[in-house]
C-alpha positions in Angstrom: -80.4 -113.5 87.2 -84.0 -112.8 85.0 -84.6 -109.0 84.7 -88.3 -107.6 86.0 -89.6 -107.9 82.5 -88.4 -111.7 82.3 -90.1 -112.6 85.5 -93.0 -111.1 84.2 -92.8 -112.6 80.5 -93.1 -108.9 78.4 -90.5 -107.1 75.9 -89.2 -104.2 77.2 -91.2 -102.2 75.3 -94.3 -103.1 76.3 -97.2 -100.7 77.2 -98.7 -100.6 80.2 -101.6 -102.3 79.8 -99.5 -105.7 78.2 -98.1 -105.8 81.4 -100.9 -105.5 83.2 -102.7 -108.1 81.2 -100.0 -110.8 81.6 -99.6 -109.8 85.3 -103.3 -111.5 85.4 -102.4 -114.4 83.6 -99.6 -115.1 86.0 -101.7 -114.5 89.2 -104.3 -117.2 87.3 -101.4 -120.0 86.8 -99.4 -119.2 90.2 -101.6 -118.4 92.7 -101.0 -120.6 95.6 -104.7 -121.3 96.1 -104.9 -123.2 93.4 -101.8 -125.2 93.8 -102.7 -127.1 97.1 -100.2 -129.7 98.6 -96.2 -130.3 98.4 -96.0 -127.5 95.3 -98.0 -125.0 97.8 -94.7 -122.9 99.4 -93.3 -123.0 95.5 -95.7 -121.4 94.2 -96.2 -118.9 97.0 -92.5 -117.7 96.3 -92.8 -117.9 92.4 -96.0 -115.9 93.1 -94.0 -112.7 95.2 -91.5 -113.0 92.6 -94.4 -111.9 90.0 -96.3 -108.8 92.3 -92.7 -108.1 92.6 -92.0 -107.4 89.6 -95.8 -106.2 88.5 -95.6 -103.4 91.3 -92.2 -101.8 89.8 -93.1 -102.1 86.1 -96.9 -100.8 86.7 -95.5 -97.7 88.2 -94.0 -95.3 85.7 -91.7 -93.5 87.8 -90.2 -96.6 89.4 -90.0 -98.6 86.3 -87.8 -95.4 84.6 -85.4 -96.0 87.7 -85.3 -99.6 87.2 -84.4 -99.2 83.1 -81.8 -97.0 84.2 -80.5 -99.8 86.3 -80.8 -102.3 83.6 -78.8 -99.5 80.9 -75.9 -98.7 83.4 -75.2 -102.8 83.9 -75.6 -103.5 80.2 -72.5 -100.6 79.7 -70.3 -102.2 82.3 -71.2 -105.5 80.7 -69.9 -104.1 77.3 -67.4 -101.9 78.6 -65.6 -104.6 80.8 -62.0 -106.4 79.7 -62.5 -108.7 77.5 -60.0 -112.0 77.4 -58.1 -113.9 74.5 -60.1 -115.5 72.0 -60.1 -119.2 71.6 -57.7 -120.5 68.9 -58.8 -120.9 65.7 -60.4 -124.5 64.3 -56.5 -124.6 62.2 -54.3 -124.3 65.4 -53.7 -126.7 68.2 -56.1 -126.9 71.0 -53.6 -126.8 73.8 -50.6 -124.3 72.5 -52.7 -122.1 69.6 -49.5 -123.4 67.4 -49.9 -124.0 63.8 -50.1 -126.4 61.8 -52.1 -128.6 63.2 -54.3 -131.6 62.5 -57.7 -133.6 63.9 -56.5 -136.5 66.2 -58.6 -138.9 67.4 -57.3 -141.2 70.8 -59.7 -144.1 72.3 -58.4 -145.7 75.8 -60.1 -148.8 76.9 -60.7 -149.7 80.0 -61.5 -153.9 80.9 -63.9 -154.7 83.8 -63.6 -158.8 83.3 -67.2 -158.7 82.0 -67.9 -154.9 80.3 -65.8 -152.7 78.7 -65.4 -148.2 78.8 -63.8 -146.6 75.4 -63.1 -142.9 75.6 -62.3 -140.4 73.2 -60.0 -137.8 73.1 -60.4 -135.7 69.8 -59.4 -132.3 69.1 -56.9 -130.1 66.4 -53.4 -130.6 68.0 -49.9 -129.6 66.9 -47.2 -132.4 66.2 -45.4 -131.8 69.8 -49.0 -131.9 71.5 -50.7 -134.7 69.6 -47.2 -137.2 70.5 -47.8 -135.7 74.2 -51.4 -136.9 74.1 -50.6 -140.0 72.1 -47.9 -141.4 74.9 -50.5 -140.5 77.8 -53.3 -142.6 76.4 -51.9 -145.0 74.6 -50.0 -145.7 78.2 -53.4 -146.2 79.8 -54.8 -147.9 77.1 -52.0 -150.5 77.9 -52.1 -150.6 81.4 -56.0 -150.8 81.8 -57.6 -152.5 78.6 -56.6 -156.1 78.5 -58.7 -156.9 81.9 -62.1 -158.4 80.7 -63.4 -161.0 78.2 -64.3 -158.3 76.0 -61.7 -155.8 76.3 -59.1 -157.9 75.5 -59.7 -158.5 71.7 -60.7 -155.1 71.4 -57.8 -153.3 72.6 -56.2 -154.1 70.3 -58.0 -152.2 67.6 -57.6 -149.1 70.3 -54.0 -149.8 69.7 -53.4 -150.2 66.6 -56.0 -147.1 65.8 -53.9 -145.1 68.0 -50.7 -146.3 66.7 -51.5 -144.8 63.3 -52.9 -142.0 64.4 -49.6 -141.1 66.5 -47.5 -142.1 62.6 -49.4 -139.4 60.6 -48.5 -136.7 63.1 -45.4 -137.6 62.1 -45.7 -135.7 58.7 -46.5 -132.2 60.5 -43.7 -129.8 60.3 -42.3 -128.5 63.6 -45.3 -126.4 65.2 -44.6 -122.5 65.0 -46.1 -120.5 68.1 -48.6 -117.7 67.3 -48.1 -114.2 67.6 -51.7 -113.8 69.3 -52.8 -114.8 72.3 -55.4 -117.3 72.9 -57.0 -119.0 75.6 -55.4 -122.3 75.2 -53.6 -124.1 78.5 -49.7 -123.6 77.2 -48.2 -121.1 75.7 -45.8 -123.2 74.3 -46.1 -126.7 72.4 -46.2 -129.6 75.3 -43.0 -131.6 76.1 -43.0 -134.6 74.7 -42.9 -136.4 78.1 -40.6 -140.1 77.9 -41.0 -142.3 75.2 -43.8 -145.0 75.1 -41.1 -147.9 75.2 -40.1 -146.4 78.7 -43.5 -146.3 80.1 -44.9 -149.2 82.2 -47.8 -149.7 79.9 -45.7 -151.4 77.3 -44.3 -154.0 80.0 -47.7 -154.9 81.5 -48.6 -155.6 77.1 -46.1 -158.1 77.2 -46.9 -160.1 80.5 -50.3 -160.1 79.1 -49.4 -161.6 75.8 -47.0 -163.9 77.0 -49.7 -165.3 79.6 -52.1 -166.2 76.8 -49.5 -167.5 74.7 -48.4 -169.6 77.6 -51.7 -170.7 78.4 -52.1 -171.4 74.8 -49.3 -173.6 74.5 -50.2 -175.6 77.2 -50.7 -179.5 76.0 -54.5 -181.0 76.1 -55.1 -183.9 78.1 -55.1 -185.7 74.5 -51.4 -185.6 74.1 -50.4 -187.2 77.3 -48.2 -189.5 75.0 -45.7 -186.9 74.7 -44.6 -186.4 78.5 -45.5 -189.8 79.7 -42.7 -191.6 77.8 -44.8 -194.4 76.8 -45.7 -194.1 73.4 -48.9 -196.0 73.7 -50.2 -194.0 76.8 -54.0 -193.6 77.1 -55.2 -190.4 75.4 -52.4 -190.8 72.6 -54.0 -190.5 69.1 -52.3 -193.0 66.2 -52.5 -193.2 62.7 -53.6 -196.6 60.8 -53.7 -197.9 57.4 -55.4 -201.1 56.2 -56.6 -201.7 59.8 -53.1 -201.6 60.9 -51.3 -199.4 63.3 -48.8 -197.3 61.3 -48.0 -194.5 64.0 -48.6 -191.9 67.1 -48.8 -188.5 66.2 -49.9 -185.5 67.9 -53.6 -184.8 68.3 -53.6 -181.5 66.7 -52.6 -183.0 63.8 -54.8 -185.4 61.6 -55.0 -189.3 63.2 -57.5 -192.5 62.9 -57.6 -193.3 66.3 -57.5 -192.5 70.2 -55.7 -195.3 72.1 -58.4 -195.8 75.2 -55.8 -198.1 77.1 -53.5 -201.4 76.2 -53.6 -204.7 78.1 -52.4 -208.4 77.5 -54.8 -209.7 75.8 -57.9 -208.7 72.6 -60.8 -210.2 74.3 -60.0 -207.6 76.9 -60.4 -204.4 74.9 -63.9 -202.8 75.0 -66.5 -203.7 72.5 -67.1 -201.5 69.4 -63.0 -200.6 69.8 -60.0 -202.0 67.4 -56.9 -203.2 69.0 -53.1 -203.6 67.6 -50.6 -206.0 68.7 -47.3 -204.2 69.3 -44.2 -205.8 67.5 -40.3 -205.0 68.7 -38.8 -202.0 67.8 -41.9 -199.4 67.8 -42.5 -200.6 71.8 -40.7 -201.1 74.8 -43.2 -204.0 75.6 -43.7 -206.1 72.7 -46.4 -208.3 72.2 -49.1 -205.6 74.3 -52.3 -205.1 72.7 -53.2 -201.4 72.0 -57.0 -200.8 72.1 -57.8 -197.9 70.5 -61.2 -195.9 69.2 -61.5 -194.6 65.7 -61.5 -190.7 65.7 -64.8 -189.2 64.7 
């Protein structure tokens, strides 16, 4: 709450006639009358908040009262409990333990189309930091493979977080302090159960085996290979001195995409080649494969 002398604008030491001349200035800016419209009633009460405080300062008698006020709350102000001091920038954040060091946590959150990273950074003791660690790393693999986005960049949060969780690896065990601080625990945090046990790390793996799966799939362009027809539209070959020497997978290198097969050459589409099968490389000898050259 402003003191009489901060409503007014004036050091507490200021003579009688400073207050008297910024009381005026005031009264100039505030009064209502010049403030017509919506901002009328404002200015009425900032207004009575000013003669207020002019009335008590302008008179010398109640203005010694009022300093007296002010001195009597400034001792009880000093004079009151104080509580524990924050932990020093070298102990952890949450138990005041020592030694500590800097961590720095990102979880990522996927929204199909945008993305939220948060950070939790801060001076944390071995036992608190793998505490931390194992609670957003956990969210960061529940919640940050939804989204186009996301998905590729999680996993720099988890790898980042990953590393960050091995170097707290090389602090001693953390060794309370003998003062009190205002931290949340008084002790180091329990470590809480392991990441491998959390359901992050199994909702990781259904989302990796998905795209793998969905990876893995076979294009349209290797229908050859479940068809059992070795000339099956969509089946890329390999050729050689305008001959047919082989099918092969399309994600491998080829010449040619057969476009179909029928009885006859006259019947394969213009601008295409065409091979005559022989015995023991098809079940029907004697078709003719027509096939496009691969770009």
């Amino acid at each position: 709450m402003a003191t009489l002398y901060e409503t007014l604008g004036v050091e507490r030491t200021a003579s009688l006639n400073e207050i008297k001349r910024q009381y005026r200035v005031l009264a100039f800016q505030f009064h209502p009358d010049r403030h017509p419209g919506e901002h009328r009633d404002a200015m009425s009460t900032k207004m009575a908040l000013i003669s207020e405080a002019y009335e008590i300062l302008s008179n010398p008698e109640q203005r010694t009262a009022y300093d007296k006020i002010l001195d009597g709350a400034s001792t009880r102000v000093r004079n009151a409990p104080q509580g524990p001091p924050p932990p020093p920038s070298t102990a952890c954040m949450m138990c005041g333990s020592s030694p500590s060091a800097p961590l720095n946590l990102r979880a990522e959150q996927g929204f199909i189309i945008f993305r939220r990273r948060m950070h939790l950074t801060g001076q944390f003791c071995r036992e608190c930091g793998i505490t931390m660690f194992r609670m957003v790393q956990n969210r960061t693999l529940l919640q940050g493979w939804w989204g186009v986005f996301s998905f590729f960049a999680n996993f720099g949060s988890v790898i980042s977080n990953t590393v960050a969780r091995f170097k707290l690896n090389s602090l001693p065990d953390p060794i309370p302090s003998q003062k009190q601080y205002a931290v949340p625990l008084p002790f180091p945090a329990p470590r809480g159960r392991n990441i491998f046990l959390r359901s992050g790390i199994w909702v990781t793996a259904g989302a990796v085996l998905l795209v793998l799966f969905l990876l893995g799939v076979p294009h349209s362009s290797n229908q050859s290979s479940t068809s059992g027809d070795p000339f099956a539209k969509g089946s890329c070959v390999t050729t050689k001195n305008n001959h047919l020497t082989g099918v092969v997978s399309c994600n491998t290198p080829h010449n040619g995409v057969v476009i179909g097969t029928t009885t006859n050459p006259s019947y394969c589409p213009t601008a295409t080649w065409f091979y005559i099968t022989e015995g023991s490389t098809d079940p029907n000898p004697g078709r003719v494969v027509c096939y496009e050259l691969a770009n």
